[in-house]
C-alpha positions as CSV (number, residue, x, y, z in Angstrom):
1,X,82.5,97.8,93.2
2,X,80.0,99.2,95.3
3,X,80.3,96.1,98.0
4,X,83.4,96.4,97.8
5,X,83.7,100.1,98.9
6,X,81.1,99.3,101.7
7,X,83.6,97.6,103.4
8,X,85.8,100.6,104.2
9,X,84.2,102.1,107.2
10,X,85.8,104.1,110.0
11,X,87.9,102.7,113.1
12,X,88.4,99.6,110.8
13,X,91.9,98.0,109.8
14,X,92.0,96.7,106.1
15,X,94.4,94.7,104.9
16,X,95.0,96.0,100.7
17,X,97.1,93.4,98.3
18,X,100.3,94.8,96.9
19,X,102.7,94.1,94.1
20,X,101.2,92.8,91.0
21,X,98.2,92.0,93.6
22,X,96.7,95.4,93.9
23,X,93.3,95.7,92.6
24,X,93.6,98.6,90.3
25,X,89.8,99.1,90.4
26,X,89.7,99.9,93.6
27,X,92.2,101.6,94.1
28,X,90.8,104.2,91.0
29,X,87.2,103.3,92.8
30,X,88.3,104.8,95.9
31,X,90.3,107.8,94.4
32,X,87.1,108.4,92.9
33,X,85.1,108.2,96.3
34,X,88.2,108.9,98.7
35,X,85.6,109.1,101.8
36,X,85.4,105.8,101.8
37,X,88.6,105.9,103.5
38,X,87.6,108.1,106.3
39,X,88.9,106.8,109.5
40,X,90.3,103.7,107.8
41,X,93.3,102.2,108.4
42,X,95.2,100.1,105.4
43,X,98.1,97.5,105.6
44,X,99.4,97.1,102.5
45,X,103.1,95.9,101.1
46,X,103.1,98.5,98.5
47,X,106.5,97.7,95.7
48,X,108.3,100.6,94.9
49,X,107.8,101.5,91.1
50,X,105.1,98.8,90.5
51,X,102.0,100.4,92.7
52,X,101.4,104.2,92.3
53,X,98.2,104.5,94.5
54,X,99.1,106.5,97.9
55,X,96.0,105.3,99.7
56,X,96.9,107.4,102.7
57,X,96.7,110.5,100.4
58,X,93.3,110.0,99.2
59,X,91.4,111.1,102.6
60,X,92.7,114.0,105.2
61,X,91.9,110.9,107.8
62,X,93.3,107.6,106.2
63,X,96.1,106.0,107.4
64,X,98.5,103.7,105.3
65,X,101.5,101.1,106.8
66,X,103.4,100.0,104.1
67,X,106.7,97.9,104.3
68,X,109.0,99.9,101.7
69,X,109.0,103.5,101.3
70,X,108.4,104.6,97.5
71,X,108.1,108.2,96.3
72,X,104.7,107.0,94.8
73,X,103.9,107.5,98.7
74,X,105.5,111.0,99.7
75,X,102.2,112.8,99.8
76,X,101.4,110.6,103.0
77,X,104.2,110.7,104.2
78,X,104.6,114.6,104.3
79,X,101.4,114.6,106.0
80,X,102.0,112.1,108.6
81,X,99.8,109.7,107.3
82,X,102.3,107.0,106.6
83,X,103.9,104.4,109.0
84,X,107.0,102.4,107.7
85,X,107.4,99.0,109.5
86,X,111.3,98.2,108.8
87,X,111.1,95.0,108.5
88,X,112.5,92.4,105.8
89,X,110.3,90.4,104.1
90,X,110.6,87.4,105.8
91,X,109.8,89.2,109.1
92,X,107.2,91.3,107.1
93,X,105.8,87.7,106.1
94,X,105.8,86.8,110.2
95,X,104.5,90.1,111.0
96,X,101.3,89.7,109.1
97,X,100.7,86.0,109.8
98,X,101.3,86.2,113.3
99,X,100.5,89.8,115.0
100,X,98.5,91.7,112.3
101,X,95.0,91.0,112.6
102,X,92.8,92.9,110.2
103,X,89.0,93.5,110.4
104,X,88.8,93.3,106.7
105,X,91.0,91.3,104.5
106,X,90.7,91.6,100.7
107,X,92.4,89.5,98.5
108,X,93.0,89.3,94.4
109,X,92.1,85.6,92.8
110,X,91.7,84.4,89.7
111,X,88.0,82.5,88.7
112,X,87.3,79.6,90.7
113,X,87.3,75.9,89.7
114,X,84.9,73.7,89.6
115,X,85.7,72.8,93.1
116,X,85.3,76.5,94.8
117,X,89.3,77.1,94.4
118,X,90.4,80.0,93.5
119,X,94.2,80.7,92.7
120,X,96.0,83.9,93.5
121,X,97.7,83.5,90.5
122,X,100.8,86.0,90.2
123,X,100.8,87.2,93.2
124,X,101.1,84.6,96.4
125,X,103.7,86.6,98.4
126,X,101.1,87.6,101.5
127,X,97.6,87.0,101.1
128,X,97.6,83.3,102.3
129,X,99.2,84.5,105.6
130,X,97.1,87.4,106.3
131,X,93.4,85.4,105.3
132,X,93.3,83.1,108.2
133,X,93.4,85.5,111.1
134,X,91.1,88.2,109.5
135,X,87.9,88.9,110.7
136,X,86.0,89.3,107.5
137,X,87.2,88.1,104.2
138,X,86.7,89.3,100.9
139,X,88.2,87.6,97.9
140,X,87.6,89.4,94.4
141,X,87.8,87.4,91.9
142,X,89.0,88.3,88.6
143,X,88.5,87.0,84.7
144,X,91.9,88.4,83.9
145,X,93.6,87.1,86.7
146,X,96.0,83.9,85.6
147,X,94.7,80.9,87.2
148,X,98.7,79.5,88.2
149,X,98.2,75.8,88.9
150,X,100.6,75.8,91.3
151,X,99.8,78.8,92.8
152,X,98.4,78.5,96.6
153,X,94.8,78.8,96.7
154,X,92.1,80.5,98.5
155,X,88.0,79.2,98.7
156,X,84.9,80.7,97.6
157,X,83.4,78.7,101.4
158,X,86.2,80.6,103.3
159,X,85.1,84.0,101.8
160,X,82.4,86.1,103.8
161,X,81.9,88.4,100.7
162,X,82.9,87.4,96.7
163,X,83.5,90.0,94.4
164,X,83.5,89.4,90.1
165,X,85.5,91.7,88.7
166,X,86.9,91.9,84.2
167,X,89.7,94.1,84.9
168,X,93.7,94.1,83.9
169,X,96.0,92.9,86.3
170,X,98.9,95.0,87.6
171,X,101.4,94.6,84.3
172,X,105.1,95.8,84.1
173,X,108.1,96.2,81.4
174,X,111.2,94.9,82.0
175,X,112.9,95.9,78.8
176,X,115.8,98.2,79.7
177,X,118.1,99.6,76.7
178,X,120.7,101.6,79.1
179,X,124.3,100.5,78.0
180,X,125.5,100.9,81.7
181,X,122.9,99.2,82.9
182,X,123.0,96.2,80.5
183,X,127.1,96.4,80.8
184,X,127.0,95.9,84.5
185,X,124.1,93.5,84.0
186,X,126.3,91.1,82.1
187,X,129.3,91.7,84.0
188,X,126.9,89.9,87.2
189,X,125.9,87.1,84.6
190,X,129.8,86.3,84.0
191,X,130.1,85.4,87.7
192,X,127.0,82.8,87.6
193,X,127.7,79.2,87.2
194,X,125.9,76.9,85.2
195,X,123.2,74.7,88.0
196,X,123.3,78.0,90.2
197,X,119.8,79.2,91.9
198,X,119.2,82.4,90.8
199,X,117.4,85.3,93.3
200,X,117.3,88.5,91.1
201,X,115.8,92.1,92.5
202,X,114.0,94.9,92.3
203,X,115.9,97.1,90.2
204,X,117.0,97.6,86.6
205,X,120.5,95.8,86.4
206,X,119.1,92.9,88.3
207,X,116.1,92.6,86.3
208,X,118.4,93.0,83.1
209,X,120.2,90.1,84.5
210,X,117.9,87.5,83.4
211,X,118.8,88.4,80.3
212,X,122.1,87.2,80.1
213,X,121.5,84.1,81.2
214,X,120.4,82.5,77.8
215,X,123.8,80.7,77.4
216,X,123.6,78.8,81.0
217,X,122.3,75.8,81.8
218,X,120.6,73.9,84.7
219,X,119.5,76.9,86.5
220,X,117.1,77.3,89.2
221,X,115.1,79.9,89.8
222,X,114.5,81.0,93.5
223,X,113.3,84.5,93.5
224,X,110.9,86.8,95.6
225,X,109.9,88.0,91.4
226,X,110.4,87.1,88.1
227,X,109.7,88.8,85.0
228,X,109.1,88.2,81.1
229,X,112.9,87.2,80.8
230,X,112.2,83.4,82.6
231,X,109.9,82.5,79.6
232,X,113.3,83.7,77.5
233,X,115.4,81.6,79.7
234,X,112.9,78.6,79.4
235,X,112.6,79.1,75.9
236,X,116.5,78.9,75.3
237,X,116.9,75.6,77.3
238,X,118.7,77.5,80.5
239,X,116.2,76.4,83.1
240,X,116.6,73.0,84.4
241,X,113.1,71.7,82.9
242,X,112.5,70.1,86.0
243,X,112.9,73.0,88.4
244,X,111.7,73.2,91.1
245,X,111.2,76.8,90.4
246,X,109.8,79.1,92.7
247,X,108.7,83.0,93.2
248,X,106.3,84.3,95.3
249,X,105.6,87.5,92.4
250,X,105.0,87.9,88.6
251,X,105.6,91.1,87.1
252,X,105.3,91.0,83.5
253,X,102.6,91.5,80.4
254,X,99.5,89.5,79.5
255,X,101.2,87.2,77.3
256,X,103.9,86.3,80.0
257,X,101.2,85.8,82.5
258,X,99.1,83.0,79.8
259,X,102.7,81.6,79.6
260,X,102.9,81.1,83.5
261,X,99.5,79.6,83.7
262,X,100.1,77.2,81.1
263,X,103.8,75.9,81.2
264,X,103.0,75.0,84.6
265,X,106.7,75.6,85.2
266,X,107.0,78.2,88.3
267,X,105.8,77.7,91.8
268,X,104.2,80.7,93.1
269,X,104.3,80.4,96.9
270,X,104.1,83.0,100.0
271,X,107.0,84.7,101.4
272,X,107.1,82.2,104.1
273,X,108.6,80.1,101.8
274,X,110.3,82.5,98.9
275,X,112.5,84.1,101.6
276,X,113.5,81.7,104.2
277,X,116.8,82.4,104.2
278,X,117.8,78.8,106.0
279,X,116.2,76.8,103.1
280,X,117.6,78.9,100.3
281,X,121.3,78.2,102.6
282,X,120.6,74.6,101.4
283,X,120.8,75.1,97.6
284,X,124.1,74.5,96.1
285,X,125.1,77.8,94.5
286,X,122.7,80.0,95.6
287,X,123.0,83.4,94.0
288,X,121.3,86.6,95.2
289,X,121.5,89.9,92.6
290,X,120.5,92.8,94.1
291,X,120.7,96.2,93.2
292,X,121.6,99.5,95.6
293,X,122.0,103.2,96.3
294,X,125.4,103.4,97.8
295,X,128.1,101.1,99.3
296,X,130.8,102.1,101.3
297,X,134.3,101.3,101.5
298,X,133.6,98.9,104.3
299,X,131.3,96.5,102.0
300,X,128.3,98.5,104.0
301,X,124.9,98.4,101.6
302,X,122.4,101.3,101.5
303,X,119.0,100.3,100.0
304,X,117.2,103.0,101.3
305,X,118.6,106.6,101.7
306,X,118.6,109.6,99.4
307,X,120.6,111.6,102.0
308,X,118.3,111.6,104.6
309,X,115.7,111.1,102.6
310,X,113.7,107.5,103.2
311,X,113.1,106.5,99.2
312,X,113.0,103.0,99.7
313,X,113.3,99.8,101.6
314,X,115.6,96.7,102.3
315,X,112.6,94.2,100.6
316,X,113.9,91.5,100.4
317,X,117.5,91.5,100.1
318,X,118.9,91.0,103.5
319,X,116.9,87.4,103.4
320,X,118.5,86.6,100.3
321,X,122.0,88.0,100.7
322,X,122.3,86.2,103.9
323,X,121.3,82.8,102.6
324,X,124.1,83.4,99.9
325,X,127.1,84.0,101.9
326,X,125.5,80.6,103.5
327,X,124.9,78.7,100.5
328,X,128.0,76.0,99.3
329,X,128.9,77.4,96.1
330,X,127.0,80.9,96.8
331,X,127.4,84.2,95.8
332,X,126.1,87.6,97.1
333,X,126.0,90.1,94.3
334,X,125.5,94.0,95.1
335,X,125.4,95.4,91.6
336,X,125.3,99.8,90.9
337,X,126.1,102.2,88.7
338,X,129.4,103.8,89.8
339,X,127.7,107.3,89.8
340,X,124.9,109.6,90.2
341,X,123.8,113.1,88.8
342,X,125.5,112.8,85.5
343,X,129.0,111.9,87.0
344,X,129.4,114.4,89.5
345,X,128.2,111.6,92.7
346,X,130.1,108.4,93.7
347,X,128.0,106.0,94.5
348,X,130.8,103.9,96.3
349,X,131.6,106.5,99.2
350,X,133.8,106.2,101.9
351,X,131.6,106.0,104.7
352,X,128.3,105.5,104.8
353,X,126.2,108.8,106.1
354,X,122.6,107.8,106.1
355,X,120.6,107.1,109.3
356,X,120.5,103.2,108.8
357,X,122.6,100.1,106.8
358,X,120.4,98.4,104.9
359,X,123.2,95.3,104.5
360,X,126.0,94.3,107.0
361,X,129.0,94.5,105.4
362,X,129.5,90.5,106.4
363,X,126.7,89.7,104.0
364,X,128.3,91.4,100.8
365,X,130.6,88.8,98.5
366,X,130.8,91.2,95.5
367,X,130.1,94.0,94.5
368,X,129.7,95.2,90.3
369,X,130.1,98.6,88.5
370,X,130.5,98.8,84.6
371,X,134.0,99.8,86.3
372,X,134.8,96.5,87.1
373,X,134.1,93.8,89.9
374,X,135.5,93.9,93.7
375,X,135.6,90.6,95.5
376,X,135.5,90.9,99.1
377,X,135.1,87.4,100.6
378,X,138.0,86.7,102.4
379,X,139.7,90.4,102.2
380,X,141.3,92.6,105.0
381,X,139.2,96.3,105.9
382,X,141.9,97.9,103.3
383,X,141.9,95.3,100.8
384,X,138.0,95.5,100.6
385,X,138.5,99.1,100.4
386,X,141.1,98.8,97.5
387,X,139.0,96.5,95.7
388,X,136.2,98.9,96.1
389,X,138.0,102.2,94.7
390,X,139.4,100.1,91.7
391,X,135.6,99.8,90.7
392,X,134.5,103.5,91.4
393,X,134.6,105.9,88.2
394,X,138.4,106.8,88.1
395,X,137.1,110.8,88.5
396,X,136.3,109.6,92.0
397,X,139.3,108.0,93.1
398,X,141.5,110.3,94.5
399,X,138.9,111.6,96.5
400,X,138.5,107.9,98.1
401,X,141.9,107.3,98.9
402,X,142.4,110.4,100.6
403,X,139.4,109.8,102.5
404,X,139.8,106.5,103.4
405,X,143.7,107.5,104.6
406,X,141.3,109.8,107.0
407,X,138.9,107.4,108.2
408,X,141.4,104.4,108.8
409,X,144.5,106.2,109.4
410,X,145.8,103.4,106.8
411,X,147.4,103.3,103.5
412,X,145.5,101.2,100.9
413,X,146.5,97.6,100.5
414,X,147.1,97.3,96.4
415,X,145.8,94.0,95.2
């Protein structure tokens, strides 16, 4: 670890992996020695809820751009340390293959084959597009990182420095017990056909999804993540055995990642390819799940706001929800709990009132609660609105009408 920490120097820009990428060794290697990070300036997509290291927090002079806001990174953020780039992850994808240019670029790999290949196993979302413009390349190389056959791939030859590391990958648990959650969860899975493509979240009733599924047939998986739940869906004959399946992450235990390396089932590819919205148009049925804070009576999505409070990001979403709306057949599911704060908070409010919409209202099909479902394709202003109140908790409604009456100077439209 000690070559690896002699990379960090001052003045230099060093691009960190993220997701189930991170190098947890490191990271504890440099909260353990935090002047390494004097002077140093780290790119890293950073996943809220699945990385916990605030690099930015370690040293008084470290900086940190990250992609998503997470309260795993307040402490940087309160100092001044931290610098959000709002971008989606297709442009986050463009940004770092095509403008970023780092003066060290570490990446996470599994052992090499016989031929110097080394695959980046369960996590392929950025690391091919940020190795070929960096100026020095280090590629760490790990005994407990899956080697995914059809996972892209980097060299030992293209590496400047190699790194052996025996260490855990990043791991995650995606069993949820919350009846709400798994109510509203199988309230989305009703609305998926059989031979759909299937993009499911971050989030709990996205993730919960997948489980739901075991009944259907034919389906495609075309996600920016999967978790444990595909080998449950593979095991119970859902997944067209021919795929192709594709993600560009793997969040999950050991055992799921030795099932991934040896079912040879998912394609692990870079973000280039898991969120381009105009090929994902093409599939029949195309299905995006995604998960939120608030939406509004207009169909409008926040992703990221806690008042006005930046908690999050839009990830991922607005690629997927726009190829959706596109897709013959597709579907583009906002799914949320109805409230907040044991009751006492709608989460469908009448307007918006947050500094930024994460989703254009023109990009929402429907919307779930474990209230109920509101279609909006194809609605008036007041009918979405309508369809929307009938799905808040009833404590709320009142409160929605009579606001919206004030907002559109409209009576609702009953459907």
């Amino acid at each position: 670890m000690d070559r690896l920490l002699d990379c960090f120097a001052p003045g230099r820009r060093v691009y960190l992996p993220g997701g189930t990428g991170e190098i947890l060794p490191l990271a504890r290697a440099l909260a353990v020695d935090p002047g390494s990070l004097a002077g140093v300036e780290i790119t890293s997509a950073l996943l809220p809820g699945i990385n916990r290291t605030d690099y930015a927090a370690l040293h008084s002079n470290a900086r940190l751009t990250a992609f998503m806001m997470s309260p795993a990174l307040s402490a940087s953020a309160a100092a001044g340390r931290l610098r959000i780039l709002p971008l989606c992850y297709s442009a986050t994808g463009r940004y770092l293959a095509e403008d970023y240019v780092p003066d060290i670029a570490i990446a996470h790999a599994a052992l090499p084959q016989t031929d110097g290949r080394c695959s980046l196993g369960i996590s392929a979302d950025f690391a091919p597009l940020v190795w070929p413009r960096a100026k020095f390349r280090v590629l760490v190389v790990n005994a407990r990182m899956p080697s995914i056959a059809r996972a892209p791939y980097l060299t030992l030859a293209d590496a400047d420095l190699v790194v052996e590391i025996d260490a855990p990958p990043v791991t995650g648990d995606d069993q949820i017990s919350d009846p709400i959650v798994q109510a509203i969860a199988a309230s989305v899975a009703a609305l998926i056909p059989d031979c759909a493509a299937i993009q499911c979240g971050i989030g709990g009733i996205p993730g919960a999804t997948w489980r739901f599924l075991s009944g259907h047939r034919d389906l495609t998986i075309a996600s920016g993540m999967i978790t444990p739940a595909v080998r449950a869906l593979t095991e119970a004959g859902a997944l067209r055995p021919d795929g192709p399946h594709q993600t560009g992450i793997a969040v999950g235990d050991a055992g799921f990642y030795a099932w991934l390396a040896n079912s040879d089932l998912i394609e692990m590819v870079p973000v280039t390819r898991s969120h381009d919205s105009v090929a994902l148009a093409r599939l029949d049925a195309f299905t995006a799940i995604n998960s939120a804070l608030e939406v509004d009576l207009f169909g409008q999505v926040n992703l990221e706001w806690q008042r006005a409070t930046q908690v999050s990001g839009v990830g991922g979403a607005p690629d997927f929800s726009r190829a959706a709306i596109q897709s013959r057949g597709g579907r583009s599911i906002t799914a949320l709990r109805a409230t907040a704060s044991e009751g006492t908070v709608s989460r469908i409010v009448p307007r918006l009132d947050v500094p930024t919409v994460s989703i254009p209202r023109s990009d929402i099909d429907t919307v779930v609660t474990e209230y109920g479902v509101a279609e909006l394709l194809g609605r008036s202003v007041d009918e979405r609105a309508a369809a929307l109140i009938a799905i808040a908790a009833p404590a709320h409604r009142n409160m929605l009408e009579n606001r919206w009456r004030q907002i559109n100077g409209s009576h609702l439209v009953r459907i």
